[in-house]
C-alpha angles and dihedrals in degrees: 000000000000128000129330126211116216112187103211114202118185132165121207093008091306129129110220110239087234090060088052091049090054090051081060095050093051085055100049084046089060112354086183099046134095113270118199121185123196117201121209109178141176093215141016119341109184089086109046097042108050085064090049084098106064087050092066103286127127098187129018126210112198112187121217125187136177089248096054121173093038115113101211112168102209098051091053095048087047089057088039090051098038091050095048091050085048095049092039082241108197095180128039121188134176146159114295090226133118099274094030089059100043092043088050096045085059104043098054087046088062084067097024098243132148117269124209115199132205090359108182084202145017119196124194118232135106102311112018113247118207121196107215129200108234145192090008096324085306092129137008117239120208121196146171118236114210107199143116088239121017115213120186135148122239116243117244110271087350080116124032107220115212128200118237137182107268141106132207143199123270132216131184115216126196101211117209114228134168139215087273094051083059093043088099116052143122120275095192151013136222104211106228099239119266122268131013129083140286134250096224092044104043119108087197130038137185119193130183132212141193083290084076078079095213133358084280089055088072091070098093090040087048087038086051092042090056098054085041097050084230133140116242121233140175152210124258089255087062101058093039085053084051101231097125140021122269085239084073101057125122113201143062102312090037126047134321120220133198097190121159085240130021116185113196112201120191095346116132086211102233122192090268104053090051097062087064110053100029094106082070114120086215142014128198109186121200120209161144091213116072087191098056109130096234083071090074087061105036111094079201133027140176124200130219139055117330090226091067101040113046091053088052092055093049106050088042075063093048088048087051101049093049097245 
């Protein structure tokens, strides 16, 4: 059907999973058709953009400019929006994350096109449908998009991206960019503490709730997450309480996970946090209350406090294991 567009974001010389599900989804939307990924990165790109071939692309753009390191969302919706006119783009496609959304919307707004955020699918047809995931995943939206070039982002694990044997071309661009493309960047950055691991990249995850009961509640969720090798989340009402970082929410304005296994302790599962964590395998949820809506979710639950239970677990672990 003609040639798709795939904005590639990475950080450290790493592409972002989500980048890599919307190559897929590029690939399910025409499997016969040209690919093409353009990589704007914060950090080195040699690395990340020679592999881009054997995740679904069949050429790969990697812009380089004299202010590197500098996310500036204009400027990247100006190269995104300047490549896809060169290439006669009819479909551009990109991570549903922070930075892919706000680069996209902009991107559409340079030619005054509709833009269709965290799609879980894009269809070819006349016109493109789009399936959206909507209220807190509550419901699926389908809707025709009726542009000469349909740009959307890809929700995160709304695709599963699979790597494949292939190899692709790769060109460098020198994008040209003015005063007013840098207007908007960032003057500062907060360094994510060392050590740990990561939300996106945790194959387990244990999040707490208000049933944590205070900051100090956290101790047997962080005590369980250790033995686990896991990374420790939260709810919203956690954040708002202030016992933990934003960069620790679960739902649907915080991150959305896709572990093997997510346990939920002490959090009610509101619409919101479940659309976060509903790309989990499983879900054992941990709780007084037998009605709480994440029971509905959970494939396994427990009920009772957190501050018993969790203890309990990990010492059952630590009996296990012999220590």
């Amino acid at each position: 059907m003609g040639i798709t567009l795939v904005l590639v974001t990475a950080a450290g010389g790493a592409v972002d999973e989500v980048s890599l599900q919307a190559l897929a989804q590029a690939r399910e939307f025409d499997a016969a058709g040209d690919v093409h990924a353009l990589v704007l990165s914060d950090g080195p790109e040699a690395t990340t953009a020679a592999d881009l071939g054997a995740w679904g692309a069949t050429r790969i753009h990697i812009a380089r400019h004299e202010a590197p390191g500098t996310f500036a969302p204009d400027a990247w919706a100006r190269v995104v929006d300047d490549l896809a006119e060169q290439l006669g783009a009819g479909l551009v496609l990109g991570p549903g994350t922070d930075r892919g959304n706000t680069v996209l919307a902009r991107a559409a707004a340079r030619r005054g096109l509709p833009f269709a955020a965290n799609c879980t699918r894009v269809t070819a047809g006349n016109p493109v449908t789009v399936t959206r995931s909507r209220w807190g995943g509550s419901l699926l939206e389908r809707a025709a998009v009726h542009a000469g070039r349909v740009i959307a982002s890809v929700a995160p694990h709304a695709v599963h991206a699979t790597r494949r044997d292939g190899t692709a071309p790769v060109e460098i661009l020198a994008p040209s960019l003015d005063e007013s493309d840098l207007a908007v960047r960032p003057v500062a950055r907060i360094p994510t503490p060392p050590g740990g691991i990561s939300l996106a990249d945790a194959r387990v995850v244990v999040s707490g709730g208000r049933g944590a009961g205070s900051a100090d509640g956290f101790q047997p969720i962080e005590e369980l997450a250790t033995l686990l090798g896991a990374a420790v989340g939260c709810s919203r009402a956690v954040t708002i309480a202030g016992w933990r970082p934003h960069t620790m929410q679960v739902g649907q304005t915080g991150a959305r996970i896709a572990p093997d296994l997510y346990i939920a302790c002490g959090i009610s599962g509101a619409s919101q946090h479940l659309a976060g964590c509903r790309g989990a395998k499983r879900i054992l949820a941990v709780n007084k209350d037998p009605d709480a809506p994440i029971m509905a979710a959970a494939d396994a639950a427990v009920i009772g406090d957190l501050h018993q239970v969790l203890p309990a677990i990990s010492a059952a672990i630590r009996r296990g294991r012999g220590a």
